[in-house]
mmCIF file of the N, C-alpha and C atoms, coordinates in Angstrom:
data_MODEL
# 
_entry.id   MODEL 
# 
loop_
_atom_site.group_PDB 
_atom_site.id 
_atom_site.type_symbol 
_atom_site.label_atom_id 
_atom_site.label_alt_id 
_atom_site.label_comp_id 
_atom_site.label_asym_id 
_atom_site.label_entity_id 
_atom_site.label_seq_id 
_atom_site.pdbx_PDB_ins_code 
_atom_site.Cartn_x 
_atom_site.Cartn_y 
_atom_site.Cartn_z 
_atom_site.occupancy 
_atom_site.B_iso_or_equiv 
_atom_site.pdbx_formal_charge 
_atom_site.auth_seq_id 
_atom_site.auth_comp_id 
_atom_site.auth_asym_id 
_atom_site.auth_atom_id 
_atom_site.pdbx_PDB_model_num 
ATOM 1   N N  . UNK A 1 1  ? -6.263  1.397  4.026  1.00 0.00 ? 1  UNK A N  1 
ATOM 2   C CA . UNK A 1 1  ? -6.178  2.441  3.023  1.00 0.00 ? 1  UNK A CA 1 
ATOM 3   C C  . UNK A 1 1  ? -6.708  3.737  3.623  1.00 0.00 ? 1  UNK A C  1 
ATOM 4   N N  . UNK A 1 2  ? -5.991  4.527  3.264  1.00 0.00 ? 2  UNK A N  1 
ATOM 5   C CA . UNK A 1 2  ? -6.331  6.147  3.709  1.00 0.00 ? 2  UNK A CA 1 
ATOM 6   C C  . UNK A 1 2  ? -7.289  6.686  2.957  1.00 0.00 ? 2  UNK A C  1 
ATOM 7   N N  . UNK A 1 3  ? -8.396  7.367  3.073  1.00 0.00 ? 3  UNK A N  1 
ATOM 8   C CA . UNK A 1 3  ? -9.315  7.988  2.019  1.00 0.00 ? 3  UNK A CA 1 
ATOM 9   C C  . UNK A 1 3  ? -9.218  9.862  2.751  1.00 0.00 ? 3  UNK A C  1 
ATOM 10  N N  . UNK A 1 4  ? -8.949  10.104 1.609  1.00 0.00 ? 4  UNK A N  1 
ATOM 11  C CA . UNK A 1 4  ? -8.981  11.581 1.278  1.00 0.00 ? 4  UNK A CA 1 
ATOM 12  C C  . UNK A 1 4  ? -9.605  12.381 0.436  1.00 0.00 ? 4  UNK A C  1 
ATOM 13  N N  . UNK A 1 5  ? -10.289 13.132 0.817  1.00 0.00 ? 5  UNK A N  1 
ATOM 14  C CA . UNK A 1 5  ? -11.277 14.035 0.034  1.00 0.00 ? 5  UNK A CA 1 
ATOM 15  C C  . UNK A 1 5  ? -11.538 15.471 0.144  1.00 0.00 ? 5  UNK A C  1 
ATOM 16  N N  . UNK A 1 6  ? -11.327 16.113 -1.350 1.00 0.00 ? 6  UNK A N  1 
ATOM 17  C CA . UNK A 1 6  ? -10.678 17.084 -0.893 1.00 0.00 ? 6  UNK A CA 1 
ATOM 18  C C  . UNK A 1 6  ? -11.895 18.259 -1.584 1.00 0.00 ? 6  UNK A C  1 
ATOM 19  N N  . UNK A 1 7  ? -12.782 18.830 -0.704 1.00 0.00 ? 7  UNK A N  1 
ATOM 20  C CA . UNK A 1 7  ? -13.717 19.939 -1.375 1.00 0.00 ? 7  UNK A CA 1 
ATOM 21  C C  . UNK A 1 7  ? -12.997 20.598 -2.818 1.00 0.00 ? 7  UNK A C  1 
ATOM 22  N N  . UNK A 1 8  ? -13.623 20.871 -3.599 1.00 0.00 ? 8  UNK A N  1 
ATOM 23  C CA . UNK A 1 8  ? -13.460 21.436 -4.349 1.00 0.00 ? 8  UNK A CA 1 
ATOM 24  C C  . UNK A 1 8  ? -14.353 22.211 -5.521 1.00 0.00 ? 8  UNK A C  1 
ATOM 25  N N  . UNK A 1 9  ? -15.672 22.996 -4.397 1.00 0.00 ? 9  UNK A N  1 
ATOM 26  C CA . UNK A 1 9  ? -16.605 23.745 -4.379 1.00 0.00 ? 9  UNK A CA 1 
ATOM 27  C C  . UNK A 1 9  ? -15.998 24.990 -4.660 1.00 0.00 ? 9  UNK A C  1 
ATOM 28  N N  . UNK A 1 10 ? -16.737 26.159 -5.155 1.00 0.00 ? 10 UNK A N  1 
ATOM 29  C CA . UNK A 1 10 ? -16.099 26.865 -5.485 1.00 0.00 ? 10 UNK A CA 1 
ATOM 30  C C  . UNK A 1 10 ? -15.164 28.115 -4.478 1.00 0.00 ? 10 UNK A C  1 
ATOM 31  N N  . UNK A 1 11 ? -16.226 27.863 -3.420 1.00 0.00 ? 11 UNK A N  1 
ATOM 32  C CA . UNK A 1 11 ? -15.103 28.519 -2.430 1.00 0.00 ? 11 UNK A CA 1 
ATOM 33  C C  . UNK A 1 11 ? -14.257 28.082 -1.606 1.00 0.00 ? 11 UNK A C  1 
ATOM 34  N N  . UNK A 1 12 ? -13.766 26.840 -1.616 1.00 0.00 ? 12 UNK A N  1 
ATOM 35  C CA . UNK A 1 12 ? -13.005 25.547 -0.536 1.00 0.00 ? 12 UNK A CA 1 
ATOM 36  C C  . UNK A 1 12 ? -11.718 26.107 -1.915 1.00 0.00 ? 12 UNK A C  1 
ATOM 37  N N  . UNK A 1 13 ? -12.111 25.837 -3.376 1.00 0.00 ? 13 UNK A N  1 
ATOM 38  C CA . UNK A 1 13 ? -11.120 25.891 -4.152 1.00 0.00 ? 13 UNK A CA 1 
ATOM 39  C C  . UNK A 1 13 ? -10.441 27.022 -4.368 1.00 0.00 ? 13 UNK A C  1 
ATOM 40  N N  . UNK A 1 14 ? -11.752 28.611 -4.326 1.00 0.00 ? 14 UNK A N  1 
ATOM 41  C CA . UNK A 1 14 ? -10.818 29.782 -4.890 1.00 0.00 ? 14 UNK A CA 1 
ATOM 42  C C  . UNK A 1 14 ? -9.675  29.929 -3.091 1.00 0.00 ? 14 UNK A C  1 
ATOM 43  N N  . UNK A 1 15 ? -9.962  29.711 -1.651 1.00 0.00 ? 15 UNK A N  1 
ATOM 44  C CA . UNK A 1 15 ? -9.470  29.524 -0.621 1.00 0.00 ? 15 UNK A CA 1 
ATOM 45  C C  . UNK A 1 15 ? -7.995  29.131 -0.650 1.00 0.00 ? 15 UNK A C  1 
ATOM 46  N N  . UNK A 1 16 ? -7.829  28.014 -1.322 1.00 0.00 ? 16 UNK A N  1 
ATOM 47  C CA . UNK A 1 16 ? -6.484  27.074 -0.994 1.00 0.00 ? 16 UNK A CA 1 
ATOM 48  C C  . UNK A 1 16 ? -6.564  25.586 -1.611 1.00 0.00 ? 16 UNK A C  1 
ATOM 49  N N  . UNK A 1 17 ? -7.763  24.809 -1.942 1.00 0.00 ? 17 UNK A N  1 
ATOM 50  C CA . UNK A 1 17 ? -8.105  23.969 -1.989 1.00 0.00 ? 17 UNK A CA 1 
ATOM 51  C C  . UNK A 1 17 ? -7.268  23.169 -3.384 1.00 0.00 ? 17 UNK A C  1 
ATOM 52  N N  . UNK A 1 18 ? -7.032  24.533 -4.247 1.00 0.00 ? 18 UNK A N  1 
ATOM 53  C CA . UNK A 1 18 ? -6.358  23.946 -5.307 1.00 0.00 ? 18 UNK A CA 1 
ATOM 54  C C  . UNK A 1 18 ? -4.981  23.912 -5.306 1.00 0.00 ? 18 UNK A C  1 
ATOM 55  N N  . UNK A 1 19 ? -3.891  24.866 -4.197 1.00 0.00 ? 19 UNK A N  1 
ATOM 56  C CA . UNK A 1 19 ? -2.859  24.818 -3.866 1.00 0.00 ? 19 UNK A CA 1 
ATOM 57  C C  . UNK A 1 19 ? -2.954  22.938 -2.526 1.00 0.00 ? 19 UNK A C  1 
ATOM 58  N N  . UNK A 1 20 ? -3.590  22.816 -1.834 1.00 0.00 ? 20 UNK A N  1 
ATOM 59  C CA . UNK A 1 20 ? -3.760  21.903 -1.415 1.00 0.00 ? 20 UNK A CA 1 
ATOM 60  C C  . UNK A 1 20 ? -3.790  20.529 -1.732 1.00 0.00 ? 20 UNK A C  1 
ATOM 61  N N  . UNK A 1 21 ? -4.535  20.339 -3.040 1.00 0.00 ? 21 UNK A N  1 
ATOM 62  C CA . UNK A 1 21 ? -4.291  18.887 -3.617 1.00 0.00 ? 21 UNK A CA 1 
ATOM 63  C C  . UNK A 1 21 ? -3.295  18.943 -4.342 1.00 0.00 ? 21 UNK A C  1 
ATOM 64  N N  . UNK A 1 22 ? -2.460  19.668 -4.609 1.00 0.00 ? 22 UNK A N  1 
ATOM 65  C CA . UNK A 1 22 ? -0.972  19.839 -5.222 1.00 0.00 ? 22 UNK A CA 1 
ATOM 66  C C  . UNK A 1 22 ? -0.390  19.430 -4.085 1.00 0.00 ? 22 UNK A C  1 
ATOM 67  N N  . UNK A 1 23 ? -0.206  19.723 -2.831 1.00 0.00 ? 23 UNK A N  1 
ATOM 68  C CA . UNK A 1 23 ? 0.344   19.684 -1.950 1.00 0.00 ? 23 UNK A CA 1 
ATOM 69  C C  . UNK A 1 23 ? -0.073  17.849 -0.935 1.00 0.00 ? 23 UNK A C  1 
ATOM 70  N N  . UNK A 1 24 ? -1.076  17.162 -1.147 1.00 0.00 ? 24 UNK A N  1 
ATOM 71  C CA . UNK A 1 24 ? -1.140  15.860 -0.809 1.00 0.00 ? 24 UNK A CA 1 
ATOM 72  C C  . UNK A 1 24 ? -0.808  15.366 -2.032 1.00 0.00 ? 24 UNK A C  1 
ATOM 73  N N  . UNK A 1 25 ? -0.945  15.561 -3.279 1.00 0.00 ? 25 UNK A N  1 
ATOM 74  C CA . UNK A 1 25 ? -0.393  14.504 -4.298 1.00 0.00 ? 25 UNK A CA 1 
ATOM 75  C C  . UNK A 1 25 ? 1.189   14.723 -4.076 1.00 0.00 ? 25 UNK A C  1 
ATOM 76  N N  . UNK A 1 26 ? 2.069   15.908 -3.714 1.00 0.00 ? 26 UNK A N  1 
ATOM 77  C CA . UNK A 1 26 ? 3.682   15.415 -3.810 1.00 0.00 ? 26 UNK A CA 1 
ATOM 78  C C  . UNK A 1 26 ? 3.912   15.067 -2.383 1.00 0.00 ? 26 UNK A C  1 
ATOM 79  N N  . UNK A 1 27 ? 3.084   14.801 -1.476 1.00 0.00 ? 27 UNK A N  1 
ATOM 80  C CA . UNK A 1 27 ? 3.749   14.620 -0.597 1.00 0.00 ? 27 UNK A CA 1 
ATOM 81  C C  . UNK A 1 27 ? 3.158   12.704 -0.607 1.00 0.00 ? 27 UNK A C  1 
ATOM 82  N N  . UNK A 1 28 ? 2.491   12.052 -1.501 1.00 0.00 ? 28 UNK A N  1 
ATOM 83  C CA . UNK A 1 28 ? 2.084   11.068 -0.964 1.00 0.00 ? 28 UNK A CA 1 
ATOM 84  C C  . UNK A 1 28 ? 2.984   10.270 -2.381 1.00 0.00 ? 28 UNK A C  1 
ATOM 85  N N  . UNK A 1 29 ? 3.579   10.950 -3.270 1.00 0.00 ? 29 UNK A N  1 
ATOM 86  C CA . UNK A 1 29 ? 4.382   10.148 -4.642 1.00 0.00 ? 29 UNK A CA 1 
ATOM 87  C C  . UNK A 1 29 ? 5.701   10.865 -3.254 1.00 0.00 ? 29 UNK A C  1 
ATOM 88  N N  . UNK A 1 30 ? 6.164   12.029 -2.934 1.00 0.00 ? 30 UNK A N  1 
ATOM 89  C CA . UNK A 1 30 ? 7.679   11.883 -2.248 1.00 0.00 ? 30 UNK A CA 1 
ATOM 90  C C  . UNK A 1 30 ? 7.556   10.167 -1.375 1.00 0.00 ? 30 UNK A C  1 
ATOM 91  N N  . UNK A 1 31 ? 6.346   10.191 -0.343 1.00 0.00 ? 31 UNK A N  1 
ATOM 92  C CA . UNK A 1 31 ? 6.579   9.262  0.363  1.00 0.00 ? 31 UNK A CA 1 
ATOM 93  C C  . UNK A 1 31 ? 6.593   7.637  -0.369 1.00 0.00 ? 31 UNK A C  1 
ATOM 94  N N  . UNK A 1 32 ? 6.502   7.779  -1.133 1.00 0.00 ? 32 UNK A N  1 
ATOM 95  C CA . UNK A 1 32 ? 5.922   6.488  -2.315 1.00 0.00 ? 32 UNK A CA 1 
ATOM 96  C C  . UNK A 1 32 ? 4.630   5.761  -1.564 1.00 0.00 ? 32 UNK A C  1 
ATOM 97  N N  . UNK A 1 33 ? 3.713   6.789  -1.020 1.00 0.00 ? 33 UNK A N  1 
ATOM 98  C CA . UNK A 1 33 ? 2.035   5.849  -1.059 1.00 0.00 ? 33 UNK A CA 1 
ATOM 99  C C  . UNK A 1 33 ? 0.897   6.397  -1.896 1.00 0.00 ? 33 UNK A C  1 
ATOM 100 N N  . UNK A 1 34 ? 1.250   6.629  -2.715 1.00 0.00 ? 34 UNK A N  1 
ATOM 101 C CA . UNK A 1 34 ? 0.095   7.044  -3.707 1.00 0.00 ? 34 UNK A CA 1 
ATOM 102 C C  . UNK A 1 34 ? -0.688  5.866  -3.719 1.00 0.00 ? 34 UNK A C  1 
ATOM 103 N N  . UNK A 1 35 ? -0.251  4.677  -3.856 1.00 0.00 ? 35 UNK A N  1 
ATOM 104 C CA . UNK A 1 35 ? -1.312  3.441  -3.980 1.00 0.00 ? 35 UNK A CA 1 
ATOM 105 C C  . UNK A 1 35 ? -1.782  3.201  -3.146 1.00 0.00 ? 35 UNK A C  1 
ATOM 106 N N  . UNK A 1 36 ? -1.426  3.651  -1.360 1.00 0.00 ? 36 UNK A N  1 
ATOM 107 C CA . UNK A 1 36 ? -2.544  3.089  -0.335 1.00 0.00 ? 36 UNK A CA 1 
ATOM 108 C C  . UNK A 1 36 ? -3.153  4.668  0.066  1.00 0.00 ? 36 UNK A C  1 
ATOM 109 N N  . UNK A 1 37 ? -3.767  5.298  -0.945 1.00 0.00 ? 37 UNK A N  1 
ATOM 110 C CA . UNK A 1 37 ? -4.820  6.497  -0.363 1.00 0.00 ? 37 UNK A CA 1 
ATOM 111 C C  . UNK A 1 37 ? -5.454  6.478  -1.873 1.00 0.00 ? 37 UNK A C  1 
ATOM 112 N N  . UNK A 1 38 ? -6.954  6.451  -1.033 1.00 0.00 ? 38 UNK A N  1 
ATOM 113 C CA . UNK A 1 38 ? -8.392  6.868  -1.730 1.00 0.00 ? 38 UNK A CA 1 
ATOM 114 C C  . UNK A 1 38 ? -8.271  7.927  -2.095 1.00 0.00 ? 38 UNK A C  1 
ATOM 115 N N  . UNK A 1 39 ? -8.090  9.267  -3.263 1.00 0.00 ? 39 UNK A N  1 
ATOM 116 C CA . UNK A 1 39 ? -7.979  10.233 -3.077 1.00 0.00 ? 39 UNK A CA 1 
ATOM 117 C C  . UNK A 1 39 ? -9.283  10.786 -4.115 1.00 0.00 ? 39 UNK A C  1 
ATOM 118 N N  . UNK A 1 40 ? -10.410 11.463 -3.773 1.00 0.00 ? 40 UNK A N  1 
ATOM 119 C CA . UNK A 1 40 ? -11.443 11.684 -4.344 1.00 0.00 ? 40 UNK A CA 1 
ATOM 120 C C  . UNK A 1 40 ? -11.409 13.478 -3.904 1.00 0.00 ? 40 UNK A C  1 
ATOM 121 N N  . UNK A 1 41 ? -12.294 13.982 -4.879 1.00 0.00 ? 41 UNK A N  1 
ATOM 122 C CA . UNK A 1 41 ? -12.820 15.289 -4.693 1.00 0.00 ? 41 UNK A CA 1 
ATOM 123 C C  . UNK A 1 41 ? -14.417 15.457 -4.852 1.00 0.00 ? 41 UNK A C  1 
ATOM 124 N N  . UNK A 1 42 ? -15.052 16.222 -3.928 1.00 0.00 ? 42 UNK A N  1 
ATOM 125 C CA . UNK A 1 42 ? -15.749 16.985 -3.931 1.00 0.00 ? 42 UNK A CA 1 
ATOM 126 C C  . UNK A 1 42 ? -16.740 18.581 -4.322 1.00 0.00 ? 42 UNK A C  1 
ATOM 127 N N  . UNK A 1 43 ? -18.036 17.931 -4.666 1.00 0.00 ? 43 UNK A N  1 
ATOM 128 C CA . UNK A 1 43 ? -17.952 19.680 -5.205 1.00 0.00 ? 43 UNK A CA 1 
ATOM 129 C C  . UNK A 1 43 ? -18.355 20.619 -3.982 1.00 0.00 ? 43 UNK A C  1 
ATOM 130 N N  . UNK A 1 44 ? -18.758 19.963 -2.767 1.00 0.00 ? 44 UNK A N  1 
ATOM 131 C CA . UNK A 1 44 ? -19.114 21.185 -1.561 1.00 0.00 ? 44 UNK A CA 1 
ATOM 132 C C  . UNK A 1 44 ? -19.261 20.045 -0.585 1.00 0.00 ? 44 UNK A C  1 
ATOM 133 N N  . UNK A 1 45 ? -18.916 20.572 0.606  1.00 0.00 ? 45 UNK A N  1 
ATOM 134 C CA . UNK A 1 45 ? -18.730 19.566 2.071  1.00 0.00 ? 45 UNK A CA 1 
ATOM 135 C C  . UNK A 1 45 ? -19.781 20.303 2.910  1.00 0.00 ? 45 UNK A C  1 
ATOM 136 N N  . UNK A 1 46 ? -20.718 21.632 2.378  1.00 0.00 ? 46 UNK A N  1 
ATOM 137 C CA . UNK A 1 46 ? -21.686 22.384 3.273  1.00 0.00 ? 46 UNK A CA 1 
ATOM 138 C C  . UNK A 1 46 ? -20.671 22.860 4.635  1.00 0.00 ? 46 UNK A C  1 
ATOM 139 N N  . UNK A 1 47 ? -19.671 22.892 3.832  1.00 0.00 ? 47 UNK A N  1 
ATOM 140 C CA . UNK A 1 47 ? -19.025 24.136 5.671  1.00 0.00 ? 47 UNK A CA 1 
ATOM 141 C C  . UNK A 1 47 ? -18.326 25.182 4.635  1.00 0.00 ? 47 UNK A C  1 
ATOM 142 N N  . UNK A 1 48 ? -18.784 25.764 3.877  1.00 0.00 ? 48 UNK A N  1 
ATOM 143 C CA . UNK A 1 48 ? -18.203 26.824 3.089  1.00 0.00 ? 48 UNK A CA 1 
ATOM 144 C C  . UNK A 1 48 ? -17.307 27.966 3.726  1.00 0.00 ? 48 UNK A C  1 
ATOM 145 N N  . UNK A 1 49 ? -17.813 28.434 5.217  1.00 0.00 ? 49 UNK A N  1 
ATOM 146 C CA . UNK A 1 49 ? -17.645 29.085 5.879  1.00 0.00 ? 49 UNK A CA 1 
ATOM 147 C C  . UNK A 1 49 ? -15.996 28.966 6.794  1.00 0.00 ? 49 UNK A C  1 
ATOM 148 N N  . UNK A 1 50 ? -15.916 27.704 6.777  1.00 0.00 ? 50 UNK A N  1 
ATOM 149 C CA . UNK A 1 50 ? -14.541 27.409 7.317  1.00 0.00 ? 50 UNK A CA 1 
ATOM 150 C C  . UNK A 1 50 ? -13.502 26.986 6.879  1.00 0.00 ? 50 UNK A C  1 
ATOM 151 N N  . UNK A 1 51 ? -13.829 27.122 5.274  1.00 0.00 ? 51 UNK A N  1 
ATOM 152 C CA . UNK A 1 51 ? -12.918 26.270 4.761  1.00 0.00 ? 51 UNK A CA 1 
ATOM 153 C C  . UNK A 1 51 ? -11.677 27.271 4.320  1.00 0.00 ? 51 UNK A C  1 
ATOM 154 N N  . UNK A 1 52 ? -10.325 26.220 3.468  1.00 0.00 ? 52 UNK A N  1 
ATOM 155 C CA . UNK A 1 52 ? -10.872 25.236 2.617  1.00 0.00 ? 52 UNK A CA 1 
ATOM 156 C C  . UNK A 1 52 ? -10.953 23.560 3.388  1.00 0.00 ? 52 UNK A C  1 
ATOM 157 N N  . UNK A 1 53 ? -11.932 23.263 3.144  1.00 0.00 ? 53 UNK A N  1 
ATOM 158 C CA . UNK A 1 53 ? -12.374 21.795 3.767  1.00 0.00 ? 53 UNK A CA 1 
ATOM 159 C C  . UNK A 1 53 ? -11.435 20.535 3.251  1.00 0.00 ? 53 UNK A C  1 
ATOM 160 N N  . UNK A 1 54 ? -11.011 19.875 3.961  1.00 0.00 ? 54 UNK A N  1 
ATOM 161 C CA . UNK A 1 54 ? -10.726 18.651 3.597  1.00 0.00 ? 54 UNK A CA 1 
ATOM 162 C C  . UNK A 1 54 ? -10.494 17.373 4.719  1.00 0.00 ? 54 UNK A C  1 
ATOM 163 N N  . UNK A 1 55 ? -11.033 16.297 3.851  1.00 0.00 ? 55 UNK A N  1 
ATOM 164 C CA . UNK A 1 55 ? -11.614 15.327 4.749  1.00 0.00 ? 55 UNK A CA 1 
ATOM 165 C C  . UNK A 1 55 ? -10.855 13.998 4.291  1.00 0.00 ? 55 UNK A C  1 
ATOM 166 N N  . UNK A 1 56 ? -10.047 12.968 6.182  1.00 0.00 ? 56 UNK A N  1 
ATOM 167 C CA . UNK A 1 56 ? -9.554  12.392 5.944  1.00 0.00 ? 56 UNK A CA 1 
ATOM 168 C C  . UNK A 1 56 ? -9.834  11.798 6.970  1.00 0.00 ? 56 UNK A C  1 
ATOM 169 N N  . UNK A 1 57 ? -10.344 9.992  6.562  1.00 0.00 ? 57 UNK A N  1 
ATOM 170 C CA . UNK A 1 57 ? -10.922 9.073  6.791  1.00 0.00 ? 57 UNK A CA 1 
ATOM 171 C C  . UNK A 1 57 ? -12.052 9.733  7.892  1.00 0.00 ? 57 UNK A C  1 
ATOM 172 N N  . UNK A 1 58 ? -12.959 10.209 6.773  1.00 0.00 ? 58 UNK A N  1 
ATOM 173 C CA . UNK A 1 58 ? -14.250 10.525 7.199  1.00 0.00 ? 58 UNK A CA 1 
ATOM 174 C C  . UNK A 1 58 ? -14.409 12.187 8.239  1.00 0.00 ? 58 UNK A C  1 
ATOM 175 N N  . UNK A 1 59 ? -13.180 12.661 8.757  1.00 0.00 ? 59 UNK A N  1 
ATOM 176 C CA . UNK A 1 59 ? -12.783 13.132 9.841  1.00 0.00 ? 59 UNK A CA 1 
ATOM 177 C C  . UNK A 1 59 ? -12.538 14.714 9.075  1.00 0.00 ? 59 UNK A C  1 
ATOM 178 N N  . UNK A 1 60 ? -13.788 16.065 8.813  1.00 0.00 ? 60 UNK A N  1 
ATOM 179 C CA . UNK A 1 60 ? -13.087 17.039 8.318  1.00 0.00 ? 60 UNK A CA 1 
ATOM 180 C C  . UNK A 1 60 ? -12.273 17.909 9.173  1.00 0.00 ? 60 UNK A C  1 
ATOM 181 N N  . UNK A 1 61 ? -11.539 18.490 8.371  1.00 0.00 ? 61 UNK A N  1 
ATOM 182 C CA . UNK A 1 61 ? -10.239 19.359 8.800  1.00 0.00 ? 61 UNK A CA 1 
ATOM 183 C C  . UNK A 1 61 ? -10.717 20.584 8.068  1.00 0.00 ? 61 UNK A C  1 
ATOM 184 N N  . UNK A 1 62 ? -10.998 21.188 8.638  1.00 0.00 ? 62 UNK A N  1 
ATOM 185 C CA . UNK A 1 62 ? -11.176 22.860 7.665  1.00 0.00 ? 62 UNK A CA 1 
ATOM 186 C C  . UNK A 1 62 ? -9.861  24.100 8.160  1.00 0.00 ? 62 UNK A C  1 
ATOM 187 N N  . UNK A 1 63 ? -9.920  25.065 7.418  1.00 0.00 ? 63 UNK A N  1 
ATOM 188 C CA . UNK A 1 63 ? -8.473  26.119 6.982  1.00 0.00 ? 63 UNK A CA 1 
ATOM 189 C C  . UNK A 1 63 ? -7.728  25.385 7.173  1.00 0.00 ? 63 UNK A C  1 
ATOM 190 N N  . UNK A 1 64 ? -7.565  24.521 5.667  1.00 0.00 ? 64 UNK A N  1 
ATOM 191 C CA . UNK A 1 64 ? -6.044  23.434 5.480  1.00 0.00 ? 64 UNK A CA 1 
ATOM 192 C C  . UNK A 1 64 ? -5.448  24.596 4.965  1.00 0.00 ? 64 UNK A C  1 
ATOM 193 N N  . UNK A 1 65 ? -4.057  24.424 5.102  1.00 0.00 ? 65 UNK A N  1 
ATOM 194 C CA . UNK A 1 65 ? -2.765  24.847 4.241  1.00 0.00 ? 65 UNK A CA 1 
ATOM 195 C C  . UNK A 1 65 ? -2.007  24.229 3.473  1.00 0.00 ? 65 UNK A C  1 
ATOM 196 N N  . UNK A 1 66 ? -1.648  24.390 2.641  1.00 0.00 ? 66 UNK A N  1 
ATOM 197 C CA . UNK A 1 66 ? -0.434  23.427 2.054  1.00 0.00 ? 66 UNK A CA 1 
ATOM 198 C C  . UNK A 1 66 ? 0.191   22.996 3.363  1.00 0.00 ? 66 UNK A C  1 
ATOM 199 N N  . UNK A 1 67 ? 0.904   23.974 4.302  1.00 0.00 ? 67 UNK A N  1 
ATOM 200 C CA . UNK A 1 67 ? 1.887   23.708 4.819  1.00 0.00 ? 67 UNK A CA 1 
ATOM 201 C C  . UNK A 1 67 ? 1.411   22.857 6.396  1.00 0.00 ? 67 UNK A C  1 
ATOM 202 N N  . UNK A 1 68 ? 0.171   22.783 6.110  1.00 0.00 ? 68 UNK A N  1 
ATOM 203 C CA . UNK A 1 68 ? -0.698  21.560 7.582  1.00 0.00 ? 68 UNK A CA 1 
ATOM 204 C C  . UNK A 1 68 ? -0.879  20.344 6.428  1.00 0.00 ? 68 UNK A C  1 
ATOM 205 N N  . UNK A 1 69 ? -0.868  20.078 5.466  1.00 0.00 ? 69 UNK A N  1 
ATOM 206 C CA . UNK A 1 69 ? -1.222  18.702 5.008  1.00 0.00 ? 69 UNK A CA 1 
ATOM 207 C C  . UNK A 1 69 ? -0.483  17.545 5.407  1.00 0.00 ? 69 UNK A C  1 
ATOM 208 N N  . UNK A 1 70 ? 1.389   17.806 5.393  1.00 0.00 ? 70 UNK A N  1 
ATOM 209 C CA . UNK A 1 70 ? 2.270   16.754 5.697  1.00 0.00 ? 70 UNK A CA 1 
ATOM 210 C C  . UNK A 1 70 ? 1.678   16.215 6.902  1.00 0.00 ? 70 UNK A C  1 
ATOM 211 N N  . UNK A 1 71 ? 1.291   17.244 7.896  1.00 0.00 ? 71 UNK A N  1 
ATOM 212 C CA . UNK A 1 71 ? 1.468   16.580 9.048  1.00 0.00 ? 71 UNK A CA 1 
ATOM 213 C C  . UNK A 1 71 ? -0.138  15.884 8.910  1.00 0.00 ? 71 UNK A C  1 
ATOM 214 N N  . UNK A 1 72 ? -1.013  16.590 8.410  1.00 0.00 ? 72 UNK A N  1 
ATOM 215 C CA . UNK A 1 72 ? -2.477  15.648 8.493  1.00 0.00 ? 72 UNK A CA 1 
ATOM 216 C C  . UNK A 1 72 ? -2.420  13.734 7.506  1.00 0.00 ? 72 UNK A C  1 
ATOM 217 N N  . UNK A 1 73 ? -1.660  14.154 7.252  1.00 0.00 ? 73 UNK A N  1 
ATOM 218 C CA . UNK A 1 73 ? -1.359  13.149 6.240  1.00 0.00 ? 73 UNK A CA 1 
ATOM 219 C C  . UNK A 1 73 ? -0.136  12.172 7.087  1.00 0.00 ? 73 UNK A C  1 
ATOM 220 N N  . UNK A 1 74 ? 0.608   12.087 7.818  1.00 0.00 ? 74 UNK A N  1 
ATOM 221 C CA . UNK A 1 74 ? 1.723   11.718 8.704  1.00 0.00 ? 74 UNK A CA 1 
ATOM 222 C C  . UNK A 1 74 ? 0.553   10.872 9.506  1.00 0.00 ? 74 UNK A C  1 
ATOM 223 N N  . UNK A 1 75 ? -0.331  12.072 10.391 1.00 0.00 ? 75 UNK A N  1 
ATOM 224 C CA . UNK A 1 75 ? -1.007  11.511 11.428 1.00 0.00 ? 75 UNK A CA 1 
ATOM 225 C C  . UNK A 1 75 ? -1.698  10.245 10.870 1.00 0.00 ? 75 UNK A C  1 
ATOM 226 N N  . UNK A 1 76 ? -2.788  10.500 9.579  1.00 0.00 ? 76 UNK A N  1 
ATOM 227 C CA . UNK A 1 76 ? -3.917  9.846  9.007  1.00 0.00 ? 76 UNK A CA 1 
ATOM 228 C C  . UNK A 1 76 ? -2.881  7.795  8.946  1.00 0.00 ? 76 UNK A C  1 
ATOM 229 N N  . UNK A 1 77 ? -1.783  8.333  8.418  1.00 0.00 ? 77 UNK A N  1 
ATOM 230 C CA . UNK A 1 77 ? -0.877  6.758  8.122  1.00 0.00 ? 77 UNK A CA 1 
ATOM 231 C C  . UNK A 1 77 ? -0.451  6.409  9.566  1.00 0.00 ? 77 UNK A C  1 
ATOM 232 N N  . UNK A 1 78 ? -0.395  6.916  10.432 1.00 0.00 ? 78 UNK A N  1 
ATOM 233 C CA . UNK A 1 78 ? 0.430   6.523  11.707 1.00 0.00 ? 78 UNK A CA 1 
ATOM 234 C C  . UNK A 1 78 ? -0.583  5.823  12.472 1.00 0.00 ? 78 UNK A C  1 
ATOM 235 N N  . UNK A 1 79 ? -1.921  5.992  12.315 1.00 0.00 ? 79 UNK A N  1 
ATOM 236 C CA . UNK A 1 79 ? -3.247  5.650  12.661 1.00 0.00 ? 79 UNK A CA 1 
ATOM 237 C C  . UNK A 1 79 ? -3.742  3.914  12.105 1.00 0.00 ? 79 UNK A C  1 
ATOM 238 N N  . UNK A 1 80 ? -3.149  4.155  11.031 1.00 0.00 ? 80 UNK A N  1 
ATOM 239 C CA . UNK A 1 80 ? -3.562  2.808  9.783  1.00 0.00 ? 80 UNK A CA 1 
ATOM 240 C C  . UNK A 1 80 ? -2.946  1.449  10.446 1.00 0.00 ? 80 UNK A C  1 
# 
């Protein structure tokens, strides 16, 4: 199972963070694995500075984009 966690402090969220979990929830119902990912949120990951933060299987990724999630999310299952 994939675990994903996605800051959602107030500056990870005003950043991107809330365009972002829009962007792993359709890409994990397009792929049909919504049921094998942990998907939790956060209220601060303490890297305010680089974000928006998000963390997958333990491993953070900071200045996500919508348009870097497919592939962080590709890699995270290709790994499993």
């Amino acid at each position: 199972m994939v675990s994903v966690t996605i800051c959602m402090g107030s500056s990870c969220f005003s950043r991107g963070n809330n365009r972002n979990l829009d962007a792993v929830r359709a890409w994990l119902t397009a792929q049909g694995r919504s049921a094998e990912v942990e998907l939790k949120g956060c209220r601060c990951g303490n890297a305010c500075g680089v974000g928006p933060n998000i963390w997958i299987n333990g491993t953070c990724h900071s200045g996500v984009t919508p348009e870097a999630v497919p592939e962080l999310l590709e890699k995270a299952f290709a790994q499993e």
